[in-house]
N, C-alpha and C positions, 0 to 999 in steps of 0.2 A: 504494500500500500504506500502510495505515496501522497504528499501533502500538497494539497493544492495551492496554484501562487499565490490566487487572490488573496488568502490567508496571512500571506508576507508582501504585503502593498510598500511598505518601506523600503529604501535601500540607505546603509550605513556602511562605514569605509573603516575598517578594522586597520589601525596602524601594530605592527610587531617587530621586536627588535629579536633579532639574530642575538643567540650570546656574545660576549666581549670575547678577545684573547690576548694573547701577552704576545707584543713583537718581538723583533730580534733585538732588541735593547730592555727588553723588560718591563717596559712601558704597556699600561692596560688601554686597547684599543676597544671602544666599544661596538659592538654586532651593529649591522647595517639594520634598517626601518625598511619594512617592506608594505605597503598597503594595498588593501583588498576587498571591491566593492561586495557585498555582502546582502541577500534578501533577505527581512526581518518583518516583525511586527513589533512597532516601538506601543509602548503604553504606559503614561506618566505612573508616576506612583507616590512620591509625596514629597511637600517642600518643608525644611524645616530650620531652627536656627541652631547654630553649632557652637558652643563655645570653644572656640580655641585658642592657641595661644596669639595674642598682636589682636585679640577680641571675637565677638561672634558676627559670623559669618554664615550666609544662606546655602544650604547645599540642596543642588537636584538631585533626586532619583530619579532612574527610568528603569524601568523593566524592558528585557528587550527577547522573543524568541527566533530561533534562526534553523531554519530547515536544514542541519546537519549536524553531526558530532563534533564536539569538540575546537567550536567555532570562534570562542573567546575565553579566555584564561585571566585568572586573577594571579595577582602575585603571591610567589609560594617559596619558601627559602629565599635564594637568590636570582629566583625566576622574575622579569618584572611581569606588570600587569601590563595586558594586553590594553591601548588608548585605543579612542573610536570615536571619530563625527558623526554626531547626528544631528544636519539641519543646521552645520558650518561649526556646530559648538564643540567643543572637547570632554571628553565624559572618559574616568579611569574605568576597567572593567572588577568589582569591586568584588562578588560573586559570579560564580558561573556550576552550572551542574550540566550532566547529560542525560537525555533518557533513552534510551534501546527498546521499542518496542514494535510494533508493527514496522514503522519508521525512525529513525534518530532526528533528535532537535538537542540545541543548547537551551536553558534559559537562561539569561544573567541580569546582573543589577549593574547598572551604569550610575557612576559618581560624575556629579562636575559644584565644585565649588565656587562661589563665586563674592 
């Protein structure tokens, strides 16, 4: 079974970096940005005020699903997190799961602070 597109009327541009490596002076070179226009269903999810540090600050959520496995990653060790435009803005990729069932889809939570 597969998912039909209308379902994924969006389209988001998943930026990923390559890991880093060490040259031939020892110097840490960071992995290349690769980006990747991507079909989704973007769907707010809620605005709220953050305290942090230098003060509070509003952060977006978005929820976002994407007709494939493994389509956005969040940061994990020394993995970074997957960034991603939606609609020109920048949004971290904050969560992400995968589900395997008739079909594969991501879901994730997209951060953008502002």
């Amino acid at each position: 079974m597969t998912l039909a597109a209308r379902r994924f009327p969006d389209t988001i541009t998943r930026r990923r970096r390559a890991p880093g490596e060490r040259n031939g002076l020892g110097e840490w070179v960071p992995g290349a940005v690769t980006e990747t226009d991507l079909r989704a269903s973007v769907q707010p999810l809620k605005l709220e005020d953050a305290d942090l540090e230098g003060g509070v600050r509003l952060q977006e959520r978005l929820k976002v699903y994407i007709p494939q496995p493994h389509a956005l990653i969040a940061a994990f060790g020394d993995r970074e997190a997957d960034r991603v435009l939606v609609d020109g803005a920048e949004y971290v990729t904050e969560s992400s799961s995968t589900w395997i069932g008739n079909s594969a889809h991501t879901k994730a939570v997209l951060l953008r602070e502002g």
